[in-house]
MARPA-253518 format. One record per residue (C-alpha): residue number from 1; x, y, z. Coordinates in pm, 1 decimal. Layout:
   n        x        y        z
 NUM        X        Y        Z
...
END
This chain:
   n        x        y        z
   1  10209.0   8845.5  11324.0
   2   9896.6   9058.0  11273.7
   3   9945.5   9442.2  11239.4
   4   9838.9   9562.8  11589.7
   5  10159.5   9288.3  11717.3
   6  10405.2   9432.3  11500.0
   7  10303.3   9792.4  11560.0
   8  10343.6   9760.5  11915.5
   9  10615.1   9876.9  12118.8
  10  10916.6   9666.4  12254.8
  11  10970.0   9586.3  12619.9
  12  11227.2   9884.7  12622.0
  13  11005.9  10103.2  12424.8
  14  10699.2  10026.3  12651.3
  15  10961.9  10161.3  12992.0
  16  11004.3  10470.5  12798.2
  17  10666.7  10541.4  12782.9
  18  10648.3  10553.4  13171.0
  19  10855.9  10844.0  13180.5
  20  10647.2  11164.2  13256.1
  21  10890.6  11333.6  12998.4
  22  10858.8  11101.5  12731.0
  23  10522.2  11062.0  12790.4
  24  10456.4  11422.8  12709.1
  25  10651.9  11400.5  12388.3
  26  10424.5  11164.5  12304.5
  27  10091.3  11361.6  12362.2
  28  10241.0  11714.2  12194.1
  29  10303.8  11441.4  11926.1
  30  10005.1  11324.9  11886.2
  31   9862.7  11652.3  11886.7
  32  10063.4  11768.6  11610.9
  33   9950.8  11435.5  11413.1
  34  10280.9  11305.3  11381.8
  35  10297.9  10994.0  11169.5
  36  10314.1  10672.7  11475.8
  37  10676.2  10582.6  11283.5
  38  10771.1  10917.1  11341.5
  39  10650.7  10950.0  11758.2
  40  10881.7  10665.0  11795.1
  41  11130.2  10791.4  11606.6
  42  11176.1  11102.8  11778.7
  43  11122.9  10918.1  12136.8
  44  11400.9  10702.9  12041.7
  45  11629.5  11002.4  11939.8
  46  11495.1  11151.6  12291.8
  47  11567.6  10870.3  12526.4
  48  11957.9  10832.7  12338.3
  49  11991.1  11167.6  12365.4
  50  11921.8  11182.6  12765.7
  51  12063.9  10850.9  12803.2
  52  12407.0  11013.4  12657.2
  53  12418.3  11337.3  12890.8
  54  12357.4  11132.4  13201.6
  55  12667.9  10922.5  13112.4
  56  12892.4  11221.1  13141.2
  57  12698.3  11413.9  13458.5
  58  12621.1  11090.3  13613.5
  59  12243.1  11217.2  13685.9
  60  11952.4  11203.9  13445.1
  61  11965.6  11601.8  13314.7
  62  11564.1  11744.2  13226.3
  63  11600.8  11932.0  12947.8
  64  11443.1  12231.3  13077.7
  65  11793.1  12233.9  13235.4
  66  11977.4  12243.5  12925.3
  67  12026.2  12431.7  12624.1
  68  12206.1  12469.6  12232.2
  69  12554.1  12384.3  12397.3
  70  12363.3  12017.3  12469.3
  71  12251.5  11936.7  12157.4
  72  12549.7  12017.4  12002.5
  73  12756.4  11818.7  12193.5
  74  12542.8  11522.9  12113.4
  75  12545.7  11588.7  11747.1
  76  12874.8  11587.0  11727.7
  77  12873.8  11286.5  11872.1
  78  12663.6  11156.4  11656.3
  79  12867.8  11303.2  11316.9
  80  13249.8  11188.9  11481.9
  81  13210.4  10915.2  11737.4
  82  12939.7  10720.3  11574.4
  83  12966.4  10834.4  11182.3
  84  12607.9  10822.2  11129.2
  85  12443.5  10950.1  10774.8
  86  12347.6  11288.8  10716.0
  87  11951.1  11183.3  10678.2
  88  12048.6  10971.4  11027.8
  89  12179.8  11293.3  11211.0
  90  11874.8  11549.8  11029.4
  91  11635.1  11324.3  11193.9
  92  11789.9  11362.5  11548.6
  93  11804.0  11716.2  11501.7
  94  11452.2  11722.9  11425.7
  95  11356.5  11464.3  11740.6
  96  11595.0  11731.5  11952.0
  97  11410.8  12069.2  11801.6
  98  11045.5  11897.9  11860.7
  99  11158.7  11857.2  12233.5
 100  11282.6  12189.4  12375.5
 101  11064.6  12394.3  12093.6
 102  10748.4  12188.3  12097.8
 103  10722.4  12021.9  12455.5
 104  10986.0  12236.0  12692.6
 105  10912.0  12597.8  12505.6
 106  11214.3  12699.3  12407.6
 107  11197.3  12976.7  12162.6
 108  11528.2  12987.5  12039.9
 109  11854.2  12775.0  12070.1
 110  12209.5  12857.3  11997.7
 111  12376.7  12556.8  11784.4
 112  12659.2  12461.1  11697.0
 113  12808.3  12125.4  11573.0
 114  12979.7  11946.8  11280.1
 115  12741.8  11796.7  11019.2
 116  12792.6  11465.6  10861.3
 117  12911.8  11467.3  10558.6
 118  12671.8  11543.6  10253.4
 119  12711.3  11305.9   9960.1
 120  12538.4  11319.8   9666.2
 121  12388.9  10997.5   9571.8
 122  12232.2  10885.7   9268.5
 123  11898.1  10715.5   9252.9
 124  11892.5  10344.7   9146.0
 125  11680.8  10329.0   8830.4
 126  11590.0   9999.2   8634.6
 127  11543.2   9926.1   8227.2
 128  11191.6   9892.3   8153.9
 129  11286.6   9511.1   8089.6
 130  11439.9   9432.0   8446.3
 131  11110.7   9627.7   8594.2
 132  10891.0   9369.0   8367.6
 133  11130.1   9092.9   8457.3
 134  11091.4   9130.0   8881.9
 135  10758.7   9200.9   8837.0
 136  10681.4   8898.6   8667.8
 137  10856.5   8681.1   8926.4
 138  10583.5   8823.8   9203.6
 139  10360.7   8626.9   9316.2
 140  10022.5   8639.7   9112.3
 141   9736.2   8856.9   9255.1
 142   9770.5   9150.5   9527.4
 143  10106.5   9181.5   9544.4
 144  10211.2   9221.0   9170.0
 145   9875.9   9518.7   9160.0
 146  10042.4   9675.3   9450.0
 147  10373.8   9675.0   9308.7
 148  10246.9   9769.9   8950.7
 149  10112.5  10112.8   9129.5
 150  10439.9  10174.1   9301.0
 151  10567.9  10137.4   8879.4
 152  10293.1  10266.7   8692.5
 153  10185.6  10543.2   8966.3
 154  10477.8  10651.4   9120.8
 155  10366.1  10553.9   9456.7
 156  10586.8  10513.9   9778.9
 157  10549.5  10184.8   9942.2
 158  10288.1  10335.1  10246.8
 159  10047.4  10547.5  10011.3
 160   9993.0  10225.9   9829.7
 161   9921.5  10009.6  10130.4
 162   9708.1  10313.5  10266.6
 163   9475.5  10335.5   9951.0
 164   9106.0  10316.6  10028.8
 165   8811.0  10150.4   9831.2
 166   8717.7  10547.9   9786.6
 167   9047.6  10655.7   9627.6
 168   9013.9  10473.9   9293.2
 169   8817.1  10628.2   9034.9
 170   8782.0  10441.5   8716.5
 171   8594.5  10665.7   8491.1
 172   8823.0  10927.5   8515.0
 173   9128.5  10687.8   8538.2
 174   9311.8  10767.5   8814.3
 175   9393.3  10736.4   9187.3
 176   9367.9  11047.3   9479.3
 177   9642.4  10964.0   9710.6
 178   9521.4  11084.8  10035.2
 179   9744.6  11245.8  10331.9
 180  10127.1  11195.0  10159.0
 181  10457.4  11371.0  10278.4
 182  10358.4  11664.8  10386.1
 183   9963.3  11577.3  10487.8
 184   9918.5  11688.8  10085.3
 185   9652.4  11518.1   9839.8
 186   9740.7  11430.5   9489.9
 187   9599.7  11260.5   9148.7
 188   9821.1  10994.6   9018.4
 189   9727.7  10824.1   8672.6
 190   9539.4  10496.3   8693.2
 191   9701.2  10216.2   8433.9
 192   9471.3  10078.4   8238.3
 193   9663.5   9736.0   8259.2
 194   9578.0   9736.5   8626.3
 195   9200.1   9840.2   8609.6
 196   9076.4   9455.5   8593.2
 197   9292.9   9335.5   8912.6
 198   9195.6   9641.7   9082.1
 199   8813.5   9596.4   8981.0
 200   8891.3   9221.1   9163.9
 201   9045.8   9346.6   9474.7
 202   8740.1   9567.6   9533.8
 203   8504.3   9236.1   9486.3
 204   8738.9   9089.4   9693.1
 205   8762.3   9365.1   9993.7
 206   8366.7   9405.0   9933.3
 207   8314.9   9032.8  10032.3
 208   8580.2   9064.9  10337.4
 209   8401.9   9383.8  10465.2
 210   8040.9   9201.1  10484.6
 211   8224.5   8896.3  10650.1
 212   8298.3   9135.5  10909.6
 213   8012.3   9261.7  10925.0
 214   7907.3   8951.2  10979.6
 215   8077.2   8920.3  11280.0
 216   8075.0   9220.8  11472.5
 217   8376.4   9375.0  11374.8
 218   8375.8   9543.4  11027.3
 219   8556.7   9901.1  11130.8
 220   8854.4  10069.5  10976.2
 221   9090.3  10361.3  11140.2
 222   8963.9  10703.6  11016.1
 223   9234.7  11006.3  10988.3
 224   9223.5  11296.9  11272.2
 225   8820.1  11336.7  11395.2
 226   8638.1  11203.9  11151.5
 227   8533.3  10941.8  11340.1
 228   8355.6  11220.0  11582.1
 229   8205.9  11374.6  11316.7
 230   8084.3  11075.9  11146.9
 231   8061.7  10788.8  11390.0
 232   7926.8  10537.6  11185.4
 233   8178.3  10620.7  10871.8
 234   8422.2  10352.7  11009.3
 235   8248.5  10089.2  10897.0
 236   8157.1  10198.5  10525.1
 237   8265.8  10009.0  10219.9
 238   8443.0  10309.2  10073.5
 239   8640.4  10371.5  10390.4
 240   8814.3  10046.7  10386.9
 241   9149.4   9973.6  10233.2
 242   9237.5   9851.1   9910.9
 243   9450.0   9611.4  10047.9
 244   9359.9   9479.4  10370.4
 245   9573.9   9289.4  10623.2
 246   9511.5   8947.1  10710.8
 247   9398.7   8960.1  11056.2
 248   9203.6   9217.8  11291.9
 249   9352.1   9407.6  11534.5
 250   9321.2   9651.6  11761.5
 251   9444.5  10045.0  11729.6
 252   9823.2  10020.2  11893.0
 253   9778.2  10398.2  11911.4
 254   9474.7  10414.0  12126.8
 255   9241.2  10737.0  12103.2
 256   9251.0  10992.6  12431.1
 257   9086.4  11307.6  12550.5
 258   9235.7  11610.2  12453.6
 259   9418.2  11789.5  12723.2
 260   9206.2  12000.6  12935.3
 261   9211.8  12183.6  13292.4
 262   8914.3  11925.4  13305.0
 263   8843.3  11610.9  13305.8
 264   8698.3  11466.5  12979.9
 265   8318.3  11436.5  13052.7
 266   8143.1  11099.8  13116.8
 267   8007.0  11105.0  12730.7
 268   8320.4  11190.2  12571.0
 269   8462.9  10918.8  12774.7
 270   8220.9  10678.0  12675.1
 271   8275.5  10743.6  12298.1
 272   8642.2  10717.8  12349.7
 273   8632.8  10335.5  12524.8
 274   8385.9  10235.3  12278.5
 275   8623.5  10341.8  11995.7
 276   8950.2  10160.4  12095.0
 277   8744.0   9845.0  12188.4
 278   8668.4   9841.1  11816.4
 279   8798.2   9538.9  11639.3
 280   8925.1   9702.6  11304.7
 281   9057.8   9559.3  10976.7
 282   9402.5   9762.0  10921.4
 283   9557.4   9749.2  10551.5
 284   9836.2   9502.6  10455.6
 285  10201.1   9530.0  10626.9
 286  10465.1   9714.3  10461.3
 287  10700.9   9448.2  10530.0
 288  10554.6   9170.4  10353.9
 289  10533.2   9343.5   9991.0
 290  10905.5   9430.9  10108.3
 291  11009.8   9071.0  10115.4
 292  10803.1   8947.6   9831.8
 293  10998.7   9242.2   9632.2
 294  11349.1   9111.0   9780.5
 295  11263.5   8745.5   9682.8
 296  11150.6   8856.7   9337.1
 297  11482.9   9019.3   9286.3
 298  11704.8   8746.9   9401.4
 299  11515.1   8528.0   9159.2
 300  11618.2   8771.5   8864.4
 301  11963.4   8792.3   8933.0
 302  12011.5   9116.9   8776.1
 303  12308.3   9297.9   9003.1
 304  12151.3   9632.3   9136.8
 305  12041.6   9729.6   9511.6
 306  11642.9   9682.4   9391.9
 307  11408.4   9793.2   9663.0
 308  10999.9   9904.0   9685.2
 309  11142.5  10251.9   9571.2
 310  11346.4  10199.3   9304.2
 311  10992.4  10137.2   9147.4
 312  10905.4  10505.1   9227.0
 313  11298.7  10636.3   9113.4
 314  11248.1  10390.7   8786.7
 315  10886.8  10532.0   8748.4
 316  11026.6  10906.9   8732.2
 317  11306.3  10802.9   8465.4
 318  11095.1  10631.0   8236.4
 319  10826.4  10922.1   8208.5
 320  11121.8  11210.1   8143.9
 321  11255.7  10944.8   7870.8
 322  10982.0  10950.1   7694.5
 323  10952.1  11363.3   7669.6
 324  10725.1  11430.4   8001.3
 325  10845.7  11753.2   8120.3
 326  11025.2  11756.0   8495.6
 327  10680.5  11972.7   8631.1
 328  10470.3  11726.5   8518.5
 329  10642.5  11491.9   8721.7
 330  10705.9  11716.4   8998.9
 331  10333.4  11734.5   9060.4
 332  10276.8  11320.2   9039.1
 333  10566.6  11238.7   9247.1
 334  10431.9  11501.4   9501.0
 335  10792.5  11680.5   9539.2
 336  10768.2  11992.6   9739.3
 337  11085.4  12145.9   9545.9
 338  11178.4  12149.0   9157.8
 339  11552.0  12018.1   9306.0
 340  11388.2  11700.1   9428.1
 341  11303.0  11629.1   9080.1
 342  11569.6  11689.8   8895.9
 343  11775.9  11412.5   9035.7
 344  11643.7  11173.9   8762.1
 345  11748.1  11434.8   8490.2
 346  12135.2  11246.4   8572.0
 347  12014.8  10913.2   8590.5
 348  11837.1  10948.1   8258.8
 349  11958.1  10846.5   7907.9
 350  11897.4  11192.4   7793.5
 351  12123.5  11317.4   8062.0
 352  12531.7  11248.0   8134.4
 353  12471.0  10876.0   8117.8
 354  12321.3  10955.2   7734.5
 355  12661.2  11080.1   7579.3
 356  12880.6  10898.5   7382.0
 357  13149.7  10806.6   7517.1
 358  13456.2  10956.9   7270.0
 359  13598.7  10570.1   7340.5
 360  13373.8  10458.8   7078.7
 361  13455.9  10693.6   6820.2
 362  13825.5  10522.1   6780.2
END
């Protein structure tokens, strides 16, 4: 399945998109460059949302028709009947506040409901050994590089498979991840145990750029208007990513005209076909460094829940073990708050889990 397949709607999701409603939630999300996980996301919170109100009035309800009393009753429903997380039930809220703030106007809404349940859950953070151990069970090549920068960069999963030939720097060591949570830029340290395999991924992207080249095709998405500003960027070596998928594909999130009283002229038009016929080379699929990760682990056999992130969690650990002070790693991890950070302060050895236990002193 290339990228543009997986990316693209279901059957049910595609409906949805008729709606005029949902349809506008779409565009004011676009607009306000949501992430293309995150317009689904909230469309999906949407459509449940109106979907549950028409159950109980027996007529779809527009929202412009509603107000707080609404969204608390679904809440709730969310939090009792259905016993959904807290991060589940945040998100809804946030899909719910984006539709009557953002797309119906509301300015303010009185609500009331019962949150889920806040737990406080600890990280799951791997010995240095068990991180060298599933690593070395990956297969050889792009997948153990990508998984070494989630390790020895702190990277989520996404800002690794969204690197670009332009983000690594070599001389001064280190990697500019572009557009994280929160649309913010940030250095990360380059390891110097990864410099060689990166140095052959570039050879290797550099050869796959000029074979599409080659044959027509050669472009690469560009973030927000820079492909208006510089139309011919799309298709530069440094624009493309670090590690690219398999197979072309089309943009499953095709460009349009901003909206206007007018018609977008016959130019602007123009540009905008010719850009979503382009034939683009995306980067690789989350999903696949995901189940090399989940195969890796089985193979281990060591007994924890070991995902992409624990990489990142095990990545923060190991750095405050060995004396890096929490702002330090506040500022590579990218964490808006101090709080975030000091989660791994009770994971750590030098923490809780580093006293001795007055067992062993019998």
């Amino acid at each position: 399945m290339t990228n543009a397949e997986s990316a693209k709607p279901s059957p049910a999701e595609h409906d949805t998109y008729q709606s005029p409603l949902l349809t506008r939630v779409q565009r004011v999300a676009r607009t306000h460059r949501k992430s293309i996980r995150t317009e689904r996301a909230y469309i999906k919170w949407i459509r449940d949302f109106l979907h549950f109100h028409k159950h109980f009035a027996g007529d779809w309800i527009h929202p412009k028709e509603m107000d707080g009393t609404h969204i608390s009753q679904y809440l709730e429903h969310l939090a009792v009947d259905r016993k959904v997380a807290r991060p589940t039930q945040n998100q809804a809220m946030s899909a719910l506040l984006f539709l009557f703030k953002k797309v119906c106007g509301f300015e303010s809404l009185d609500i009331e409901a019962p949150r889920a349940a806040e737990t406080d859950r600890l990280p799951v953070v791997m010995t240095p050994e068990e991180t060298k151990a599933v690593m070395d069970l990956l297969p050889p090549g792009y997948l153990q590089t990508i998984v070494g920068l989630l390790y020895g960069a702190g990277l989520r999963l996404m800002e690794a498979c969204r690197l670009r030939v332009k983000d690594v720097d070599f001389d001064r060591k280190q990697l500019i991840v572009r557009d994280g949570k929160g649309e913010k830029d940030r250095p990360v340290p380059l390891p110097d145990k990864l410099q060689p395999q990166l140095q052959v991924q570039i050879q290797f992207v550099t050869a796959l750029h000029q074979q599409d080249l080659d044959d027509g095709a050669g472009w690469v998405w560009l973030p927000f208007a820079l492909e208006k500003k510089y139309p011919d960027a799309g298709r530069e070596l440094k624009w493309q990513y670090l590690f690219p998928a398999r197979k072309l594909s089309r943009d499953p999130r095709p460009r349009e005209a901003d909206e206007k009283d007018e018609p977008p002229s016959d130019d602007e038009q123009r540009r905008l076909d010719a850009l979503n016929a382009q034939t683009r080379r995306h980067h690789i699929h989350e999903n696949t460094v995901q189940k090399a990760v989940r195969k890796a682990v089985k193979r281990s056999g060591i007994n924890k829940k070991i995902t992409c992130h624990t990489f990142r969690h095990s990545f923060a650990t190991h750095l405050l073990e060995s004396g890096i002070d929490i702002r330090t790693i506040q500022e590579l991890l990218g964490h808006a708050n101090l709080e975030t950070t000091m989660i791994y302060t009770h994971v750590s050895t030098l923490g809780a889990t580093g006293v001795k236990s007055p067992l062993d002193r019998l």
